[in-house]
C-alpha positions as CSV (number, residue, x, y, z in Angstrom):
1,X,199.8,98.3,87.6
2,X,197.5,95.3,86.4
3,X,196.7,94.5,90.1
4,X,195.3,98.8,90.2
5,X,193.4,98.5,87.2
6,X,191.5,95.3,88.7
7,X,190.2,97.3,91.3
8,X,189.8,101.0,90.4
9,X,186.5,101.0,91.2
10,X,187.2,100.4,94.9
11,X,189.6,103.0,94.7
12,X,187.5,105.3,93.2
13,X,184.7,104.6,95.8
14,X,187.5,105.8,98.7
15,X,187.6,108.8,96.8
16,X,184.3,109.6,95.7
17,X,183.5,108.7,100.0
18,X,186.3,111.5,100.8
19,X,185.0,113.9,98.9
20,X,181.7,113.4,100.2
21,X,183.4,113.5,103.9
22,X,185.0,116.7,103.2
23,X,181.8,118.7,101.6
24,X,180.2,117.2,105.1
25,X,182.6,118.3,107.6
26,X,183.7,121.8,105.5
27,X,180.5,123.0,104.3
28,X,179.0,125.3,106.3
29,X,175.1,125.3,104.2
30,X,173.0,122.8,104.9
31,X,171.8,121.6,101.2
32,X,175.6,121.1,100.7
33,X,175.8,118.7,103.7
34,X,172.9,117.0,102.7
35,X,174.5,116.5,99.0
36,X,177.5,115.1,100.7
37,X,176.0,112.7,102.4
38,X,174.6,111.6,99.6
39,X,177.7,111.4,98.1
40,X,178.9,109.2,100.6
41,X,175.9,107.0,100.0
42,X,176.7,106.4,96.6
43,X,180.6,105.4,97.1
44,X,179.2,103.0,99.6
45,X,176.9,101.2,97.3
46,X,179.4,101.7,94.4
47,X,182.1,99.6,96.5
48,X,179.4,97.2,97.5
49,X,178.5,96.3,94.0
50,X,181.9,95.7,92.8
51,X,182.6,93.5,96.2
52,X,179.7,91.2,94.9
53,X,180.8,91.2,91.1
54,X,182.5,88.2,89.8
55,X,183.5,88.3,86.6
56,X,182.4,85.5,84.4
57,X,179.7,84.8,86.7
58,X,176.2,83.7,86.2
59,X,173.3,84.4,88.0
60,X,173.0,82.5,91.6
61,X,169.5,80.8,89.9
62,X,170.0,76.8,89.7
63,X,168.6,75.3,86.7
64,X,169.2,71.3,85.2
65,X,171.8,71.7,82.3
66,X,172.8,75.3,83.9
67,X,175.9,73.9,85.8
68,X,178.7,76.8,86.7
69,X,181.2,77.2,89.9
70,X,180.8,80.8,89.4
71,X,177.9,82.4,90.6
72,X,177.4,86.5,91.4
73,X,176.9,87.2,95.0
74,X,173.3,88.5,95.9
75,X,173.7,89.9,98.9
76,X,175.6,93.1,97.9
77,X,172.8,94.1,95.1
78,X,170.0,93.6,98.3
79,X,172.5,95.6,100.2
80,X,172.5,98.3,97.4
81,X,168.5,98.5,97.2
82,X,167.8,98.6,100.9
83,X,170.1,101.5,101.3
84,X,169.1,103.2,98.5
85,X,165.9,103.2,99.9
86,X,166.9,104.3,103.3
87,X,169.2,107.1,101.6
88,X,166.1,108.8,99.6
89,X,164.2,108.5,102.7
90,X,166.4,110.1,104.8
91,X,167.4,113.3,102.2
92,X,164.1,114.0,101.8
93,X,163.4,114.2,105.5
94,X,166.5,116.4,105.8
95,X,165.5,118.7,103.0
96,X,162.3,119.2,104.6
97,X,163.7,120.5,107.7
98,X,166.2,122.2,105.9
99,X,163.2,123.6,104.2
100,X,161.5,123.9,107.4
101,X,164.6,126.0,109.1
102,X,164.5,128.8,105.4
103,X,160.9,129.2,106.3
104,X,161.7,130.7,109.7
105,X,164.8,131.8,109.8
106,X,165.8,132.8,106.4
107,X,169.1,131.3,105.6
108,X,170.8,127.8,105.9
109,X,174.0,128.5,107.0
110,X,174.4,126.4,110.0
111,X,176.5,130.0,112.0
112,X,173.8,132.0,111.0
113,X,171.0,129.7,112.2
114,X,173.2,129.3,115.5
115,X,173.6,132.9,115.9
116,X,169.7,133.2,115.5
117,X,169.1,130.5,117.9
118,X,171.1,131.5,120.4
119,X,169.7,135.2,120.0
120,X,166.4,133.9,121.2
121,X,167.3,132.1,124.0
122,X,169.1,134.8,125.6
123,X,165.3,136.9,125.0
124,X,163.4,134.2,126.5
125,X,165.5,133.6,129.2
126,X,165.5,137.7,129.9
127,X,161.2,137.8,129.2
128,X,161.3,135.2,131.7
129,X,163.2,136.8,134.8
């Protein structure tokens, strides 16, 4: 039980990343997809903090008198702000074609827009023959 409580935070990144999974693969509206993607995002950078956590550990900044054996891994918090970065940039280029699609089509239900799609194909292939 002690060994759970340790890491619930990893555990709770596996769930927060299935749920995010399962609003991606179920959903069938676009904005929905997009917010379980970012879902995903954040149980990844949630189980990359924790990974570089120690606790009791100081800062990874050398200084005379500062002596530890302890020190809090770096790389995960770079990790973390990179792909946050990457993750904003990347919604907001989805909901802009997502945005984009509403404009023209009317809806963002991914049958719908296939439906639609598919509709005008089969016209421009017949206005073509």
């Amino acid at each position: 039980m002690i060994d759970f409580l340790m890491h619930y935070h990893s555990y709770f990144s596996v769930i927060l990343f299935a749920v995010g999974f399962l609003m991606l693969l179920l959903s069938r509206n676009m904005i929905k997809k997009i917010v379980g993607l970012n879902i995903m995002d954040t149980a990844v950078f949630l189980f990359l903090a924790v990974q570089g956590y120690v606790n009791g550990g100081i800062e990874p900044i050398i200084e005379p008198g500062n002596v530890s054996n302890v020190y809090v891994n770096p790389v995960p918090s770079g990790l973390v702000l990179t792909g946050i970065v990457v993750s904003v940039s990347v919604t907001a280029f989805a909901l802009a074609l997502t945005q984009r699609l509403y404009k023209k089509y009317g809806t963002v239900n991914i049958d719908e827009l296939t439906l639609i799609v598919r509709n005008e194909k089969k016209q421009g292939e017949s206005g073509n023959a």
